[in-house]
N, C-alpha and C positions, 0 to 999 in steps of 0.2 A: 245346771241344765235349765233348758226353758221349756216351758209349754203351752202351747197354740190355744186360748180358750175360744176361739172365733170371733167374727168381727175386727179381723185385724187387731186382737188384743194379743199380744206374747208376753207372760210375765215368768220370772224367774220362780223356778220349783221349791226353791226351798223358804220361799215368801207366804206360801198358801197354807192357810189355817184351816182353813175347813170350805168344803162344796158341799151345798144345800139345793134340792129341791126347789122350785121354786114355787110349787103349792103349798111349802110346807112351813112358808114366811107368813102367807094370811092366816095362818091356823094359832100362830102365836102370838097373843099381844106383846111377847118380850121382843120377839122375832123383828114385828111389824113398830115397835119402839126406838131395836137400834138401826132399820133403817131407817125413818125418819130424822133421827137423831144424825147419821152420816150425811145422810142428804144437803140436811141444814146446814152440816159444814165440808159440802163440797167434797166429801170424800167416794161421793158413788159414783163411775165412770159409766155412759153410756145408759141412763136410766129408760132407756125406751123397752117399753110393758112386752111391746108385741115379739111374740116369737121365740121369747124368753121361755126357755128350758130350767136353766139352775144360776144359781148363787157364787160366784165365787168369792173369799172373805180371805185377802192376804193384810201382811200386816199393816198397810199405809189408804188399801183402798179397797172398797167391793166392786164389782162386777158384774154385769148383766151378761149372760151368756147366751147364745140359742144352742148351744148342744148337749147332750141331756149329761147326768151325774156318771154312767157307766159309763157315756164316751171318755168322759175328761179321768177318770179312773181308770182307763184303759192304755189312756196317753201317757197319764203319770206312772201307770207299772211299766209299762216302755223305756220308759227313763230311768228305772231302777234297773231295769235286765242290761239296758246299755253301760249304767254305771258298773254291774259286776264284771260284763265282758271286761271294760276297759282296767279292771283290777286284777283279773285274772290275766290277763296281757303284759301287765307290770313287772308279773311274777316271773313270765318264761324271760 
């Protein structure tokens, strides 16, 4: 399944490692290490600061998102309830 992170970004669900805050990247110097570290080599997509809500950190790229952690957790429980529907469908 896919998930709409905004800005025209859609990436595949089962790519995503972890969505971060994204106050919560200045707060750590490990934080604020590996993005610098991803930047350098071109792995961060869309690094524009403004408007940015959260982090998303899949396996090949990070994310700048504008919608906040409970939206994009909202979206991806979505995408679990649709995967059971479609299991339970299977069954009948």
């Amino acid at each position: 399944m896919f998930i709409h992170i905004g800005d025209d970004n859609v990436i595949r669900s089962e790519e995503v490692i972890a969505i971060i805050d994204h106050h919560l990247i200045s707060s750590s110097t490990i934080n604020e290490q590996m993005m610098f570290n991803q930047s350098k080599n071109k792995k961060v997509l869309d690094p524009q600061e403004e408007g940015v809500k959260s982090i998303v950190i899949t396996k090949d790229f990070i994310y700048y998102s504008p919608l906040s952690v409970l939206t994009l957790k909202k979206r991806a429980s979505m995408i679990t309830s649709i995967s059971k529907l479609e299991n339970y469908s299977d069954a009948l």
